[in-house]
N, C-alpha and C positions, 0 to 999 in steps of 0.2 A: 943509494936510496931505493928504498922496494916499491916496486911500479907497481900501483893498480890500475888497469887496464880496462876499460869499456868498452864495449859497441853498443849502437844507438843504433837500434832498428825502430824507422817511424810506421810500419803495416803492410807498407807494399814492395816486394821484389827479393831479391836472391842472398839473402844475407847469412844463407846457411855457407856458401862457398867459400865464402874469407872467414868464418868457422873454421874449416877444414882446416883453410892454409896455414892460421894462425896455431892450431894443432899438430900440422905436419911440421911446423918451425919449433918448434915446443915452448909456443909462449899462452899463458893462462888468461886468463879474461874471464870478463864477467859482462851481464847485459844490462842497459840502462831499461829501468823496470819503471820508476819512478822520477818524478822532477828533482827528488831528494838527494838522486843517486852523481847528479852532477856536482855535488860539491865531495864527493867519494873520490871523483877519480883525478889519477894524476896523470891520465894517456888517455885520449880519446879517438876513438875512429868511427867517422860516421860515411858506410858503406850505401849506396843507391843506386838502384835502376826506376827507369820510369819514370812518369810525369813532372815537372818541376811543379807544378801546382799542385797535386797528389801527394809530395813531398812536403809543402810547405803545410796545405792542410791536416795531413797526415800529424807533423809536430803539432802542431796547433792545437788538434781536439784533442791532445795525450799532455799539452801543457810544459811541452818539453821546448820550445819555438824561443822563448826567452831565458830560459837557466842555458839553451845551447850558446844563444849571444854572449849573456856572461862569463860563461865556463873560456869561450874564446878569448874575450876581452880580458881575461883572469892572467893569462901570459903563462897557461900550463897545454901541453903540445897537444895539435890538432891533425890528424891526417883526413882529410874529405876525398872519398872516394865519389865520379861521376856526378851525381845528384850531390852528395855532399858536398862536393868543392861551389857547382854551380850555384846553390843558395847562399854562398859570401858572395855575390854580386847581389847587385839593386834590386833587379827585377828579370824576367826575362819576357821573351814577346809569345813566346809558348801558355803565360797563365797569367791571371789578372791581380791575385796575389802578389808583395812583394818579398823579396827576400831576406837578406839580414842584413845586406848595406856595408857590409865590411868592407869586399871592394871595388870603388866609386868607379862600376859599369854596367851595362847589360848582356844578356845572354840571347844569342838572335841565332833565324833559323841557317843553315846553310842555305847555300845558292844550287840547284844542279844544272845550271846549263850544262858543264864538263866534266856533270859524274854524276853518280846516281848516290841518291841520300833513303836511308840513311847512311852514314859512314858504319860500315859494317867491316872491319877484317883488320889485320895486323900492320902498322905504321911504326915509323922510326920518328924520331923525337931529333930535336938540334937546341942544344944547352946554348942558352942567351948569358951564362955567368962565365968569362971570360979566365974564372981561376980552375972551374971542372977539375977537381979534386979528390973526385969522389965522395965527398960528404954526405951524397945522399944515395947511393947506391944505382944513378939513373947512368943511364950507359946508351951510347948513340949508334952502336954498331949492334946495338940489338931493338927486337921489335915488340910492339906491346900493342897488347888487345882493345879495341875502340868500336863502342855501338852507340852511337846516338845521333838525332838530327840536328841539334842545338850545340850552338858553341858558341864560347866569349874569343870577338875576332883581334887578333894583335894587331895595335895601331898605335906606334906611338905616338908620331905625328897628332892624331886626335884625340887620344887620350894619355897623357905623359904618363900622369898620378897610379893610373890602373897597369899599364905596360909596365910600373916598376915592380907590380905584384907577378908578371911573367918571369918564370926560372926557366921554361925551356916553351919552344914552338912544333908543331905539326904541321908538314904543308898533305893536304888533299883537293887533287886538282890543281887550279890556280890558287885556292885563299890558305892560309896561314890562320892559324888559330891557336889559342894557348891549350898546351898540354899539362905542363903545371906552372902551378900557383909556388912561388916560399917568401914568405919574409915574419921573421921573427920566431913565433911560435905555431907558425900555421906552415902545413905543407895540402896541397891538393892536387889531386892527376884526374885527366880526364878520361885517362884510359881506368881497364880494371884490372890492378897487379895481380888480383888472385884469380885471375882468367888469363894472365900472360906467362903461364909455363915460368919456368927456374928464372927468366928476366923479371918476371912479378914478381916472384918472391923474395929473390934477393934485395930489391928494394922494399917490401914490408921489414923483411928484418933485420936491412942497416937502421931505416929511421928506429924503428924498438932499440935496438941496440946502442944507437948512437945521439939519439934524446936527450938523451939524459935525466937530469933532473929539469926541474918546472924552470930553473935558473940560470940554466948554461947560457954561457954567452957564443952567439954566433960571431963569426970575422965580420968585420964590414962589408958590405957587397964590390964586388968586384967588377972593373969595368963589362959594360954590355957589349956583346960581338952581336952585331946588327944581320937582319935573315933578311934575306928578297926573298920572292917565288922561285922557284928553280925551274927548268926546262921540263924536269920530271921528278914528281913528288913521289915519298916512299912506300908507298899501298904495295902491299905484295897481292899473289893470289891466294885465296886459300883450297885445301886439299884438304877433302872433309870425309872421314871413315863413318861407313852409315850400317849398323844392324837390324835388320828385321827381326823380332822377339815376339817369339808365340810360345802358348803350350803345345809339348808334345802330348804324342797319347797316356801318358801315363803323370801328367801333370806338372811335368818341372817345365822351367820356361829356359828356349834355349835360342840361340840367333840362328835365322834360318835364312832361304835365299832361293827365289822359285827362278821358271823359265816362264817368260810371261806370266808370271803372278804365282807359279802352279810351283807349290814350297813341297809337295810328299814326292818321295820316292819312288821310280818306277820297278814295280815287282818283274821280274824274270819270266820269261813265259812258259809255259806249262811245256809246249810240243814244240820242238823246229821242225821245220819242214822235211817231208820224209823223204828218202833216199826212191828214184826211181823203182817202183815194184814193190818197195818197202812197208815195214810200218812205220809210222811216227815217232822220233827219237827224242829224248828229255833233250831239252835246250839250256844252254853255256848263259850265264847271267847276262843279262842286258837291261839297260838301261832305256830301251826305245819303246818298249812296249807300254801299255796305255791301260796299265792297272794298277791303281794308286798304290801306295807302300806308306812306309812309315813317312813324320814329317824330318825335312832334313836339316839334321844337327850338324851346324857349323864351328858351333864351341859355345862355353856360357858367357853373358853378356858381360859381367863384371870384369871375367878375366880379360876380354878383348877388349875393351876399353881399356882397359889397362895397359894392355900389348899397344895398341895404338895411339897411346900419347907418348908412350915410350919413342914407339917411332917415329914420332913429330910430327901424328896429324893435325891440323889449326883449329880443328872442330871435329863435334863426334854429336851422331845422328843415334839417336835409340826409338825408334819406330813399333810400336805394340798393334799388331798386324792380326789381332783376335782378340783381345781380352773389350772389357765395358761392355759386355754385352746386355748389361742389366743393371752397374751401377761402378763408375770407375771409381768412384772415391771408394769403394769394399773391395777395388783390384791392390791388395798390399803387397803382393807379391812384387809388382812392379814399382811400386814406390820404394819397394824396399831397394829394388835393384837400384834405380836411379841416387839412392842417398850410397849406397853403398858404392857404386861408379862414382858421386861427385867427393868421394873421401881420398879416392884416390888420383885421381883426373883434373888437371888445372886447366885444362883449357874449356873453353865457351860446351855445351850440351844443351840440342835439341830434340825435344821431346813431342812424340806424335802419338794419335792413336785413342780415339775418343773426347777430346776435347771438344764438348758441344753441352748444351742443355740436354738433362736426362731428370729422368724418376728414378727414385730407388724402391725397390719391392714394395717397401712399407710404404708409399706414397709420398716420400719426402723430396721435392724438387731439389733438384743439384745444379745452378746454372752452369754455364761453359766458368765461368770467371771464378769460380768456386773450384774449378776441378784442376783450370790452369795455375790457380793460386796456392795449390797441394803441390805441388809439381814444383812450384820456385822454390817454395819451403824446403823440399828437399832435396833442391839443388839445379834444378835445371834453369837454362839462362833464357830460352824460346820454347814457345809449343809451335807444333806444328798441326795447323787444319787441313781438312782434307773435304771430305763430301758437302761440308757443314758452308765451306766454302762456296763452293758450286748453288746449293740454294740461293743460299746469300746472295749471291748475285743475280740468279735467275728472280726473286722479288726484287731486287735494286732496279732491274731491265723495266721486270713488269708495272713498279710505280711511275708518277709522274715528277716526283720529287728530285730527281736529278744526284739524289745521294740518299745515304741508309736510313732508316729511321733508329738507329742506336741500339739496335734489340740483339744485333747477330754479336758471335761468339766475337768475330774480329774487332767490332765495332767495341765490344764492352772491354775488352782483353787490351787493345790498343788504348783507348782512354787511360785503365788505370796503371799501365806495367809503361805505355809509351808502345809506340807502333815497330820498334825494333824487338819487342819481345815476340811478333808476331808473326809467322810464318805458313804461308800457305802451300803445298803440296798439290802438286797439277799431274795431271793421267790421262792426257791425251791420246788420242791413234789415230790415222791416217785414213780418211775417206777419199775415195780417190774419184776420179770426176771423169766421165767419158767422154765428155766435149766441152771443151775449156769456153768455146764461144758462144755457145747456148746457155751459158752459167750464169745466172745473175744473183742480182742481189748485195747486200753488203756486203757478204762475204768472197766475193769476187775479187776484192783484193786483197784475199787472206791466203790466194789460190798459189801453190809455190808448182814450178816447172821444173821437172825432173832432170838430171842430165848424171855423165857419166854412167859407163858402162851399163847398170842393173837399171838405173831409171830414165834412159834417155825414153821421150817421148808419152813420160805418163805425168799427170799432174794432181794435184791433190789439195784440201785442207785437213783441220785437226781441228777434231771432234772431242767434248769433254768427255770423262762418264766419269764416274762415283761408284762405290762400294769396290775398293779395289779392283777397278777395269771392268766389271762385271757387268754395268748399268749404262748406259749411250746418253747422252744428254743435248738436248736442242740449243746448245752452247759450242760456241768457237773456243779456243785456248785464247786467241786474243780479245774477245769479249770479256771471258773468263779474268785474264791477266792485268787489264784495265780495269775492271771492276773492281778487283780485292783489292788493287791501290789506292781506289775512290774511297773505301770503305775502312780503309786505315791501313792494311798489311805493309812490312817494313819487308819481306824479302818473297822469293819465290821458288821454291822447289822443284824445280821443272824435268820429271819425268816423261819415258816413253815407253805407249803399251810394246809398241814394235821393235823398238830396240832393244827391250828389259832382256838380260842373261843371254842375248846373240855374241856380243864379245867384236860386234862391226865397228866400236866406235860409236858417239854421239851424235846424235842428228842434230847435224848442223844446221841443217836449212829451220829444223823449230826451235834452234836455239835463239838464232840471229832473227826470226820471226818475234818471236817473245820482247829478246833486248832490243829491241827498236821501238816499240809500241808500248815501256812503261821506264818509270824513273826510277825505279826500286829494284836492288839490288836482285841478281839472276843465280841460282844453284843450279849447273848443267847435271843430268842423270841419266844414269841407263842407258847400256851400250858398251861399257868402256873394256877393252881386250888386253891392251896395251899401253906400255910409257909413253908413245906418239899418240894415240889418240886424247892425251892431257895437254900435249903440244900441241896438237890442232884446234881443240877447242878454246883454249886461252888468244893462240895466231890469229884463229878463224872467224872470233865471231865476240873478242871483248869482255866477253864473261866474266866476276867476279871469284866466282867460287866454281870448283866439280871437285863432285862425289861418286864413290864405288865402294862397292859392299862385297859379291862372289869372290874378284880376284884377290882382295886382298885377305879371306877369311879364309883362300884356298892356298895362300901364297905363290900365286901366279907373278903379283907384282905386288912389288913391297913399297911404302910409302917413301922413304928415302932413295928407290930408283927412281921416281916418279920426280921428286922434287932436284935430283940432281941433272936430270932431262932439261928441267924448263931453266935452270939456271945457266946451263950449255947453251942454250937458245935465246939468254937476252933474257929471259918471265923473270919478274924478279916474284920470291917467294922465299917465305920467312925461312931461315935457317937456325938450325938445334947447335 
């Protein structure tokens, strides 16, 4: 039978990537445009990030809310990716909207006593169909990508009728949650196959392939193999390849990588020193001397994205370190790059670098949520903030209202994408305190004590600043890190001025500083030299995720040394 094939984009989120994938598998489709268009098709796949209320609304005012009930209840195949799976439940606690009721339960928040939510990084799944036959291409010894804060919880005991729509489970932490949904004509994951590397897509393109027609008949279901908690759930770490992209002098944009911020090259100096009695003699290239040169080209962005998914890193950072200087939605060059990285790149992509309220020349306001919204379109899965941040917070401090008033980039960004599309980028450095006991104030115990060899005896906090380390700010990192939690941000990018391009290793004392003091997931930065220093930060301090840019753009250390480290060491972390 000849498949026509939709996607159902309802407005908001990343629906260009399962584009791609379903390209790079070479299957054809077409986009549901109209309500008309659902009785067209005989494949359906409706992909989603972001709010379930945003979701629900979203169909609603396009009129698509009731032909999708139908089109389900029609007995012609369904796959619901994140958001799409979770609107076949009732309702969820996340929005006041209901859903489609199809399966008789709710969608409720995670717990974090024993973890930080959102569920952000790579999980393994455990098949509740006792015949695992492969029918559906979902496979347990591999891992698949999961960003959300909501989940529909497995309980049969309390809910028989809804636990029969469970095919497979997730543990994070202590709680168990459904990964996917099947029965009948409907399949739903709650992870995002076209954000899970070659394990996504091998299952988009059994279920296409093995569909059928509208009629096929499934086996009957096969006894259920019952799941407890386990002692320890499958969250890996992830190992995330991060680019800095600017223009060089002559206009092309290329990934760069400073020493403390400082991305040009150091020119060679004119004279070395002259030989006793001598004249001054031309000097031998060096790098030490303190007069700018060209900016330094690492390689271009597209191709290293590319190079590093190859090598199996779980996320990839594209950072634009100079452009929007006037109007980021007129910066195409960069969007172009980004569509053109998520064509070929299946795992998750965060994008940084202007995301804020601006003016464009001709006077036309561009909000932040306008600019991050260009940005999904064409493909990225998080933006990342940065200075816009640090405001944000500095009025959060200064009102009396105990939370945002909804105006900042994160506040508007997190409402309509959900708080996991939202990422904030921290730049702290080290003010150092000359007498610990004369110190007061709040920040008194934000104060870390030095030890081991280079710091025994000095002590310090960390200080914010903004505009790429350039600007000091009357902000702690941990005032900072509490706040953009308050205000919605789902992760944290936790950079260091002092550590940046040293090659010491991560500063552990602000990592374990940061993770103790918020519930949202932590990105360790800057510093990193070596395959140990990825084992220490993951040993030392809990961490979610770390990222590096210089050594792996220099191939100092290559992302598969790094991951076969932490796996000699007990870390569990996704494998290719």
């Amino acid at each position: 039978m000849m498949m026509d094939l939709f996607l159902l984009d309802y407005g908001a989120g990343n629906v260009q990537s399962l584009a791609n994938t379903l390209e790079r598998l070479g299957h054809s489709f077409k986009w549901i445009t109209s309500p008309a268009d659902f009785n067209d098709a005989t494949h359906l796949i409706f992909p989603g990030v972001g709010a379930f209320e945003s979701a629900v609304d979203g169909l609603t005012s396009r009129g698509f809310l009731e032909p999708l009930r139908q089109y389900i209840i029609s007995g012609r195949p369904y796959f619901g990716i994140c958001i799409g799976m979770q609107v076949l439940f009732q309702s969820s606690s996340e929005a006041s909207l209901p859903g489609l009721g199809i399966i008789p339960d709710k969608i409720d928040v995670f717990a974090n006593e024993d973890k930080t939510v959102p569920h952000m990084g790579w999980n393994s799944v455990h098949l509740l169909d006792a015949r695992r036959d492969g029918d559906d291409g979902l496979d347990e010894a591999l891992h698949y990508y999961f960003v959300h804060s909501y989940r529909a919880t497995y309980d049969p005991e309390r809910e028989p009728d809804a636990a029969q729509w469970a095919h497979s489970v997730t543990q994070y932490g202590r709680e168990v949650f459904v990964a996917t949904v099947r029965k009948d004509n409907v399949f739903g994951c709650q992870f995002h196959p076209e954000k899970s590397g070659e394990a996504g897509m091998h299952l988009l393109d059994t279920w296409l392939r093995r569909s059928g027609s509208p009629t096929r008949r499934r086996p009957p279901p096969a006894p259920r193999v019952p799941f407890s908690p386990r002692p320890r759930d499958g969250f890996t770490k992830r190992i995330i390849a991060c680019m800095d992209v600017r223009a060089n002098d002559q206009g092309d944009l290329v990934v760069t990588k400073g020493d403390q911020y400082d991305v040009r090259e150091k020119k060679p100096s004119t004279f070395a020193a002259p030989p006793p009695g001598g004249p001054p003699l031309p000097a031998a290239p060096s790098l030490t001397a303190d007069v700018a040169g060209a900016v330094r080209n690492l390689g271009k962005p597209v191709a290293l994205a590319a190079r590093y998914y190859a090598a199996g890193a779980d996320e990839l950072a594209l950072l634009n370190i100079t452009s929007f200087r006037h109007s980021p939605l007129r910066d195409q060059p960069m969007l172009a790059v980004v569509r053109a990285a998520a064509a070929t790149v299946f795992v998750p992509m965060t994008i940084g670098g202007g995301i804020r309220d601006t003016v464009d020349p001709d006077g036309t306001p561009r909000p932040a949520l306008e600019v991050a919204g260009a940005y999904f379109r064409a493909g990225a899965d998080k933006v990342s903030i940065g200075s816009e941040a640090v405001y944000a917070v500095e009025r959060l401090r200064a009102s009396e209202r105990g939370r945002g008033d909804g105006s900042s980039a994160i506040e508007t960004i997190a409402r309509a994408y959900g708080r996991q599309a939202v990422v904030v980028s921290v730049d702290p450095k080290r003010v150092y305190v000359d007498d610990v006991s004369t110190f007061d104030g709040p920040r008194r115990e934000e104060i870390v004590l030095g030890s081991g060899e280079e710091e025994e005896g000095k002590a310090w906090w960390y200080q914010c600043t903004v505009s790429g380390g350039r600007e000091a700010r009357d902000l702690s990192v941990v005032e900072l890190a509490r706040g953009v939690e308050i205000l919605g941000a789902g992760e944290i990018l936790l950079n260091s001025i002092d550590r940046d391009g040293t090659g010491r290793g991560f500063d552990l004392d602000l990592v374990n500083l940061v993770r103790r003091n918020v519930s949202i997931p932590v990105v360790a930065s800057s510093g990193a030299g070596n395959v140990q220093h990825f084992v220490d930060v993951f040993e030392k301090t809990g961490v979610e995720a770390a990222l590096a840019a210089g050594i792996f753009h220099r191939g100092e250390v290559e992302i598969g040394e790094v991951k076969e480290a932490l796996i000699n060491q007990g870390i569990s972390t996704r494998k290719i």
